[in-house]
C-alpha positions in Angstrom: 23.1 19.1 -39.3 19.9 20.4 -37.6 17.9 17.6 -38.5 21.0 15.0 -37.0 21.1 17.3 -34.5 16.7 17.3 -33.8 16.9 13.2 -34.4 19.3 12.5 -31.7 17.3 15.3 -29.2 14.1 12.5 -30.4 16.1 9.6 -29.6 17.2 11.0 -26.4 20.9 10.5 -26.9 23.1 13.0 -25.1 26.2 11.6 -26.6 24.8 12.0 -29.9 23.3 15.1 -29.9 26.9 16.9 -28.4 28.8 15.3 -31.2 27.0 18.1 -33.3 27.7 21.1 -30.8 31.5 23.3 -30.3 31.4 21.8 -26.9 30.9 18.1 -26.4 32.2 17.5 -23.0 29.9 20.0 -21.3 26.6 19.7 -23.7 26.8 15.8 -22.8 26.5 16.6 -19.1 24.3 19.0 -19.1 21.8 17.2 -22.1 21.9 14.1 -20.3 21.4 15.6 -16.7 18.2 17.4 -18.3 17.1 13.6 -19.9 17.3 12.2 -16.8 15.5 14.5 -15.0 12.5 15.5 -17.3 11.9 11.8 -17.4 9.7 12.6 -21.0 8.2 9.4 -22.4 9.1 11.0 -25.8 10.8 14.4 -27.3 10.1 15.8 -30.7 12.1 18.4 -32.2 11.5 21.4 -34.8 13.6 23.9 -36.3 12.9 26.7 -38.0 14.2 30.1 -39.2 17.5 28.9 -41.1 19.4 31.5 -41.7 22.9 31.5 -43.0 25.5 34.6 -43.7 28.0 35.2 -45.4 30.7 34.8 -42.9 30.1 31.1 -42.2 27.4 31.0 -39.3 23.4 31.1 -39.4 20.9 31.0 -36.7 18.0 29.3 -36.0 14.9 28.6 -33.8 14.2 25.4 -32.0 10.8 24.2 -30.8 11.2 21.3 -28.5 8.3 19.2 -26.8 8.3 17.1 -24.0 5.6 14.1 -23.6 5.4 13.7 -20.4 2.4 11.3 -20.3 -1.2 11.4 -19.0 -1.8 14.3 -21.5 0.8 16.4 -19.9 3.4 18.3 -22.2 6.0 21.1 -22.4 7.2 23.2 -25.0 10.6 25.0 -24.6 11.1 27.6 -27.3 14.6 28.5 -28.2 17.1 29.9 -30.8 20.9 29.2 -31.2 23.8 29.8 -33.2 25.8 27.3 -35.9 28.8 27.8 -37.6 30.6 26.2 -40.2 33.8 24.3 -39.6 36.1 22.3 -41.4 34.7 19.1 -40.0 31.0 20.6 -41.1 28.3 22.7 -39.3 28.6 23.0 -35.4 26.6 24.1 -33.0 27.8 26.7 -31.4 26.9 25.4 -27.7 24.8 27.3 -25.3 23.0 25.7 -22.4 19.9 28.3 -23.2 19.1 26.1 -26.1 17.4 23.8 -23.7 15.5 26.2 -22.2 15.6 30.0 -22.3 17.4 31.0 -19.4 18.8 27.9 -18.9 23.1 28.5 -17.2 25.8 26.2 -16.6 25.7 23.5 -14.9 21.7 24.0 -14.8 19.0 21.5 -15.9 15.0 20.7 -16.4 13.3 18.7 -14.6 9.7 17.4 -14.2 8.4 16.5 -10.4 5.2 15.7 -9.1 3.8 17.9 -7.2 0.6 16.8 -4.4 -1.9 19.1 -3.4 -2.1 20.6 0.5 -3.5 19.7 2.9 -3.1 15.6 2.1 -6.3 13.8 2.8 -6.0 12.0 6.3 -7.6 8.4 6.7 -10.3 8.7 9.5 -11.8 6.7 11.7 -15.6 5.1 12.1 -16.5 8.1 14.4 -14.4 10.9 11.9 -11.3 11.1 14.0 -7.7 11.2 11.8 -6.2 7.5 12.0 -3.8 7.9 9.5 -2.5 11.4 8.6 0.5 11.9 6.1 3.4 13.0 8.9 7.3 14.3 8.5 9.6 11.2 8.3 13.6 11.3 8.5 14.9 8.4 5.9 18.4 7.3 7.1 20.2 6.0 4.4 23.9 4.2 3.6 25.7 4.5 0.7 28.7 2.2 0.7 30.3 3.4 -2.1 30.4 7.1 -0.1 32.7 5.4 2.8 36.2 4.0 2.8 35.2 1.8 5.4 31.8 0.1 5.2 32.1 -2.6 7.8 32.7 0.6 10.4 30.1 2.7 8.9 27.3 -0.2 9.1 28.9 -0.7 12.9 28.6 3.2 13.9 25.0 3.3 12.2 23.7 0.4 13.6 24.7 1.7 17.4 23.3 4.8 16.4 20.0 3.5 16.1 19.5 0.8 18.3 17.6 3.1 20.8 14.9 3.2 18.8 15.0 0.2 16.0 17.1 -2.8 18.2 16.6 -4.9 15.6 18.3 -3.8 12.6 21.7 -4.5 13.6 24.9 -4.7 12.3 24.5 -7.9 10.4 20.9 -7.0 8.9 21.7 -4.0 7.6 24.9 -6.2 5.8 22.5 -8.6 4.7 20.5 -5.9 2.9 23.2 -4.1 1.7 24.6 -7.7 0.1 20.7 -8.5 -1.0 20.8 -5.2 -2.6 24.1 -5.0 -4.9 25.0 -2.8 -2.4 23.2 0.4 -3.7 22.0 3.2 -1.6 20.1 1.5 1.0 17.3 3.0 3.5 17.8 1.5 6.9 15.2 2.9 8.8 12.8 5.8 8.3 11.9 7.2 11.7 9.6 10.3 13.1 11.3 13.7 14.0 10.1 12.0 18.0 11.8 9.0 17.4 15.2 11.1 15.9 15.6 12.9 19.6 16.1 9.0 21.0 19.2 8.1 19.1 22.2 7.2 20.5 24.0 10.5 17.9 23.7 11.8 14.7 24.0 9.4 12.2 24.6 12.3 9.2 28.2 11.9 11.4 28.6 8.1 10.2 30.5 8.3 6.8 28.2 7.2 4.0 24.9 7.7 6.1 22.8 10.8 4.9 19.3 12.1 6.5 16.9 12.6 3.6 13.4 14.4 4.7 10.3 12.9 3.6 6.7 12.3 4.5 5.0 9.0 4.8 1.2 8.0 6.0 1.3 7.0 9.5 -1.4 6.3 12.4 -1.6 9.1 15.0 -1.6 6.6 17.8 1.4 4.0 17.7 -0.7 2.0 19.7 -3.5 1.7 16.4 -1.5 -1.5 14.7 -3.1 -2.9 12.5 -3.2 -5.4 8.8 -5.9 -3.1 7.5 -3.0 0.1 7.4 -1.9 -1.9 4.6 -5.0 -1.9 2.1 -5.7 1.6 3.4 -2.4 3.2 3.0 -2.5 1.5 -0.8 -6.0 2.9 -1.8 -5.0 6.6 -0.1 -2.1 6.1 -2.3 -4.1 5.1 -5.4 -6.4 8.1 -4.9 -3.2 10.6 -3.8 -1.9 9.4 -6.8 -4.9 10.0 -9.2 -4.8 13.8 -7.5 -1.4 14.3 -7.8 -0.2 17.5 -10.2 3.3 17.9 -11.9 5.5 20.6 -12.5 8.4 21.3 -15.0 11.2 23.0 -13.4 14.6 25.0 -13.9 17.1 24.1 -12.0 20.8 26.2 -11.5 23.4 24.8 -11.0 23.2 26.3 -7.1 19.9 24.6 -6.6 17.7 27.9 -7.1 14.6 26.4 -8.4 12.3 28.6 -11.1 8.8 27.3 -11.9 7.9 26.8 -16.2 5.0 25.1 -16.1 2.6 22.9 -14.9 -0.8 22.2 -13.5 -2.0 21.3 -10.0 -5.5 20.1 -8.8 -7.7 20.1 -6.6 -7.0 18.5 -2.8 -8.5 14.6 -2.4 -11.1 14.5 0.4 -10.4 12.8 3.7 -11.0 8.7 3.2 -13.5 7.9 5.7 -12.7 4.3 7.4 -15.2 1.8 10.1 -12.1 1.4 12.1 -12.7 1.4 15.6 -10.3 2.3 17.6 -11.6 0.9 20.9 -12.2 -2.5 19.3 -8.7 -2.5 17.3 -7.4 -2.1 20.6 -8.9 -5.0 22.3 -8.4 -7.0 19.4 -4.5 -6.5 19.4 -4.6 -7.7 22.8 -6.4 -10.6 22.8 -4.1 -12.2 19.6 -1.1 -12.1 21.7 -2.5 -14.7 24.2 -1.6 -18.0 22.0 1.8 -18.6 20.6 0.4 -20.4 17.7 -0.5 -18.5 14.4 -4.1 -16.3 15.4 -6.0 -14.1 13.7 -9.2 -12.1 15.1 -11.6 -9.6 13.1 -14.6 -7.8 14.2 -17.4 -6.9 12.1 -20.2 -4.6 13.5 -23.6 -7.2 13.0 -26.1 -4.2 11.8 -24.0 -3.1 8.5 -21.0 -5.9 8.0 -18.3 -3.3 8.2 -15.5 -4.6 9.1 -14.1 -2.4 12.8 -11.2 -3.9 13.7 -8.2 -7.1 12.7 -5.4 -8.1 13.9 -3.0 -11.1 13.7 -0.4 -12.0 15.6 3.0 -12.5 14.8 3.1 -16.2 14.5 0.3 -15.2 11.8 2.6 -13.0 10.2 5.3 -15.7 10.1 3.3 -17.8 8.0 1.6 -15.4 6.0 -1.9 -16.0 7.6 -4.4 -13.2 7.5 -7.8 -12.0 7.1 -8.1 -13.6 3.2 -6.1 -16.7 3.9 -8.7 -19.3 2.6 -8.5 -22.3 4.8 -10.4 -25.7 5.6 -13.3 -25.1 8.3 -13.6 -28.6 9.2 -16.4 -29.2 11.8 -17.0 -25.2 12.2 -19.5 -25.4 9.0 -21.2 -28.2 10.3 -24.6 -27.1 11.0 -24.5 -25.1 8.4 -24.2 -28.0 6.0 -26.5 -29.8 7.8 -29.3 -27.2 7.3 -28.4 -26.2 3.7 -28.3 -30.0 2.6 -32.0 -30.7 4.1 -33.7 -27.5 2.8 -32.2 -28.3 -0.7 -33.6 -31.6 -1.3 -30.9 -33.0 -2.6 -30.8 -30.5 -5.2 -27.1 -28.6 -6.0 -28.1 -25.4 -7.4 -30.6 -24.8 -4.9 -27.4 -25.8 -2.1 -25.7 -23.0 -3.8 -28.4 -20.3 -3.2 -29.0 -20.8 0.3 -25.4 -20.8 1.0 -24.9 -17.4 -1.2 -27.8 -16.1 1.2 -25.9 -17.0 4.1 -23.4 -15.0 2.4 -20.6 -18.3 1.6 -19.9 -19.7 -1.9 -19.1 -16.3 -3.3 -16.4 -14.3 -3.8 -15.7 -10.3 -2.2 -13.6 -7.7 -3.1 -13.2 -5.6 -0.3 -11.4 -2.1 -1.3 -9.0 -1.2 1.7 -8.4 -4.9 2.1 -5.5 -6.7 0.9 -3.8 -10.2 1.4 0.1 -10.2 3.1 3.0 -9.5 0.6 0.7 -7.1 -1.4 2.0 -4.2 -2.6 0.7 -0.9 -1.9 -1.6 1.2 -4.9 -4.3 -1.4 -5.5 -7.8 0.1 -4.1 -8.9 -3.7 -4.3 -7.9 -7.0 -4.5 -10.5 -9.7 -4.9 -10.7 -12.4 -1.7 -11.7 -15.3 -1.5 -15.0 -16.5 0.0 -16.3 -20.2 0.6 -16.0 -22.8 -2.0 -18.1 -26.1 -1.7 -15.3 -28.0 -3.2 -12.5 -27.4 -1.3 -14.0 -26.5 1.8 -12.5 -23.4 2.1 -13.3 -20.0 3.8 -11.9 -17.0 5.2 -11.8 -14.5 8.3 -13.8 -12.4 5.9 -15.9 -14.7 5.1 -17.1 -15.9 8.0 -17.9 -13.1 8.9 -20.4 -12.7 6.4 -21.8 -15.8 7.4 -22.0 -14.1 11.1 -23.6 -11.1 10.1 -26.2 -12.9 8.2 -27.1 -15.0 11.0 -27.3 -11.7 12.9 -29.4 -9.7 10.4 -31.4 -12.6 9.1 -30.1 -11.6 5.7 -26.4 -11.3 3.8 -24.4 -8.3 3.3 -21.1 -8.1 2.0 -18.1 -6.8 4.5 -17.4 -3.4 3.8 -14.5 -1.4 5.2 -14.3 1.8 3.0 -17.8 3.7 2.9 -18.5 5.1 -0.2 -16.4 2.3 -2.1 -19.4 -0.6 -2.4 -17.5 -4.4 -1.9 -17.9 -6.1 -5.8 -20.1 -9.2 -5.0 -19.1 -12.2 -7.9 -20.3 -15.5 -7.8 -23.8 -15.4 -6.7 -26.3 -13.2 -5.0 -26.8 -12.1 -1.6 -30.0 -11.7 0.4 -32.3 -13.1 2.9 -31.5 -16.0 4.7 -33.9 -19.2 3.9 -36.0 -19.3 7.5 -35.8 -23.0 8.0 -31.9 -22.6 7.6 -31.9 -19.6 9.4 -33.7 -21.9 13.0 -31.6 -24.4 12.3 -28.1 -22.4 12.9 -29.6 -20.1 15.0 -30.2 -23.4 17.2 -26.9 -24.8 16.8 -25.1 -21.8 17.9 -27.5 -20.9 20.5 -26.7 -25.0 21.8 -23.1 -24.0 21.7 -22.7 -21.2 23.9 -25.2 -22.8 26.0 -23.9 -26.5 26.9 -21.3 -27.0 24.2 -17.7 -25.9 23.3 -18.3 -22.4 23.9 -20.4 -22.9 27.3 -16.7 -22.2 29.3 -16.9 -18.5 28.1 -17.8 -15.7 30.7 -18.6 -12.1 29.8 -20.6 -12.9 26.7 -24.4 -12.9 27.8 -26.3 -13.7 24.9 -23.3 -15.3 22.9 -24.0 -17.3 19.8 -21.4 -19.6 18.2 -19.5 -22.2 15.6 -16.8 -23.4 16.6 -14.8 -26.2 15.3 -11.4 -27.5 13.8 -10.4 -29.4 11.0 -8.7 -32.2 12.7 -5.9 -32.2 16.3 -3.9 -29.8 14.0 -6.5 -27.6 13.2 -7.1 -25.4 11.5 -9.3 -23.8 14.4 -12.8 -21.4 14.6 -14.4 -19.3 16.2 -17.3 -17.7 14.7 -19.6 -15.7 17.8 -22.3 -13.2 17.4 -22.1 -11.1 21.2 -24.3 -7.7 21.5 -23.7 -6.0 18.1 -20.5 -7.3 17.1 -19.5 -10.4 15.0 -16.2 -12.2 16.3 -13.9 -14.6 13.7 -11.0 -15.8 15.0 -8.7 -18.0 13.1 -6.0 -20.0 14.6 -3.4 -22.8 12.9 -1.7 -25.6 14.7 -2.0 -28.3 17.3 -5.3 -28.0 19.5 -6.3 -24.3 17.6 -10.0 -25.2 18.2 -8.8 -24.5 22.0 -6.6 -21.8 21.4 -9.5 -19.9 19.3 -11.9 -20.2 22.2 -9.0 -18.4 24.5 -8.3 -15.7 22.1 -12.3 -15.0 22.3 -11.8 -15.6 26.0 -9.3 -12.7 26.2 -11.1 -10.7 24.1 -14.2 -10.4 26.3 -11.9 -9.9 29.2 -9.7 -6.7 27.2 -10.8 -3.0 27.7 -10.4 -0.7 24.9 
């Protein structure tokens, strides 16, 4: 019966293991309840110390251990009680057998547990951009209500003060999208809590749970680049993150049995700059059409600031969006075609030194729809063939033209960009005149003369075509500028965006 018993503990069947015990009804609960929470990738089971009397009962030891993964395990040491029925040996049921100590109603459970204080993302000048802050998650759970159409109605009022959007009708659609389970509407700062239009814990169905979440210290600090940088603080919160197995009584007391916790993670330094983000978040919104503008910092190719607008966001356009750069590369072409001699491999190697025709993985960066917990995601860079390129790429090409020699774009410090397809370095110096001339000519007398505030500008600019795509590639002081626009006349719209952009104040 003990070794029935110890299989079905293995198997992690509840139903199976109470069939053996004087109480099914409550050892189901509270075995199940204890599966569920413990989350073990596997259980193994040992008795020992069989002893039977002469009155029909015996005791015994149990020894059961817990996988639960990365190395991790628990061991919960017990005895018990059997006696022999007409039906067999039974179990006489105690919840202790789980766990010494262990009452009604009680169970174990493994958590995770994060080291204090969280690190903060920081800023190119070691300022907190991003630091892990107290969130409220409102939530609706229609099978909590008895009338869900006035509940989504009440919650939706509730909160239009602060989110206007999710009305009555997107919540619905939500709910409908997601079998209607337990849905998170909206998870809002305690700040943003004291502007709602009531309580929504009042709203029948709707609960409050508190929570934390990484957030930017200044609202005004939007940006795609939270994305990639909230997923690699995750990855590394992750990779720090203890776990703890717990008692828990049926009145929620909570009693420690083991576990292990380590060290803090450091703070994740950034080359955001705030001043620049700013600017570029203003200059985006000038054109209706899809725009996207990132700043690199010429010296080092860190990328300081992006931003795209939300006719960008629409169509999924962003910073690795490979695209056709029509006239833009031009000169470019021009000069790497006459210093090859006709020759393709060596085409290939003074484009890789211009820092195009390979491929970067930028940690911190990530294309849209990405989910968070990757620390990198490879982009793509310029490709002959197609005639493709990227924000990211470009800039590369602007920095080398500004350094004389390629680096790769860099956002994280400390987490070096994985270079694939061919090799940086200096650019050829025949190439290097050549472009310098062309974008010198440009910002001179051609379609970037019309600029003001940029003394000193250098430039590409070009489209593919009346509907674009548009560029703008511009070297001003020690910045590189790449914006990227889609749509009817872009080449003009880019050459505003820049135009804004020289105009905005951080």
């Amino acid at each position: 019966m003990l070794d029935s018993f110890a299989a079905a503990i293995t198997k992690q069947d509840a139903a199976a293991a109470a069939s053996l015990t004087s109480a099914q009804g409550a050892a189901v609960t509270q075995i199940g309840d204890t599966f569920d929470s413990i989350r073990a990738a596997a259980v193994s089971v040992k008795a020992g110390h069989l002893v039977e009397y002469s009155d029909d009962t015996a005791t015994f030891d149990l020894s059961t251990t817990y996988d639960l993964g990365r190395g991790r395990t628990f061991i919960s040491d017990t005895s018990g009680r059997a006696r022999k029925l007409s039906s067999g040996w039974r179990i006489q049921w105690e919840p202790a057998l789980l766990a010494a100590g262990l009452t009604v109603g009680g169970r174990l459970a493994a958590v995770r547990t994060d080291a204090t204080p969280a690190p903060a993302l920081l800023d190119r000048f070691g300022r907190p951009w991003m630091t892990l802050q107290p969130v409220n998650d409102i939530i609706i759970d229609p099978a909590r209500t008895p009338d869900r159409r006035r509940s989504v109605g009440d919650l939706a009022r509730i909160i239009a003060p602060i989110a206007p959007f999710v009305t009555e009708r997107v919540i619905d659609a939500r709910l409908a999208a997601g079998g209607s389970k337990p849905l998170t509407v909206v998870s809002l700062r305690d700040a943003d809590m004291r502007t709602l239009a009531g309580d929504p814990n009042t709203v029948p169905g709707v609960s409050t749970r508190r929570g934390g979440a990484l957030l930017v210290t200044d609202r005004r600090i939007s940006s795609p680049l939270t994305l990639g940088a909230t997923g690699y603080w995750q990855a590394l919160r992750d990779a720090t993150a203890g776990w703890q197995v717990q008692m828990i009584d049926a009145d929620g007391t909570v009693r420690p049995l083991a576990g292990e916790q380590g060290p803090p993670a450091p703070n994740v330094p950034s080359t955001l700059d705030p001043g620049v983000q700013l600017r570029v978040n203003d200059s985006v919104v000038d054109v209706a059409q899809p725009a996207t503008l990132a700043v690199f910092d010429a010296t080092s190719g860190a990328l300081l600031a992006a931003a795209d607008n939300d006719a960008a966001t629409a169509v999924g356009m962003s910073l690795t969006t490979p695209d056709t750069p029509g006239s833009t590369l031009g000169p470019v072409l021009a000069a790497v075609n006459g210093a090859a001699g006709g020759s393709a491999s060596a085409a290939a190697t003074l484009l890789h030194q211009l820092g195009v025709g390979v491929d970067f993985a930028v940690p911190g960066v990530m294309p849209p729809q990405s989910r968070p917990g990757t620390a990198t995601v490879q982009t793509m860079a310029f490709d002959p063939a197609a005639q493709k390129v990227t924000a990211l790429s470009m800039g590369a090409l602007g920095v080398a033209m500004a350094r004389g020699s390629s680096v790769a774009p860099f956002f994280l410090p400390g987490l070096p960009t994985k270079v694939s397809g061919g090799a940086l370095g200096p650019v050829d110096r025949r190439i290097w005149d050549a472009v310098n001339a062309a974008m010198t000519a440009t910002a001179r007398t051609g379609d970037a003369s019309d600029l003001v505030g940029a003394p000193g500008l250098r430039a590409l600019v070009g489209t593919n075509g009346p509907m674009g795509p548009g560029w703008f590639v511009g070297i001003v002081g020690s910045q590189v500028v790449v914006i990227h626009c889609a749509g009817e006349r872009s080449g003009s719209a880019a050459l505003q965006v820049m135009q804004r952009f020289l105009r905005s104040v951080g």
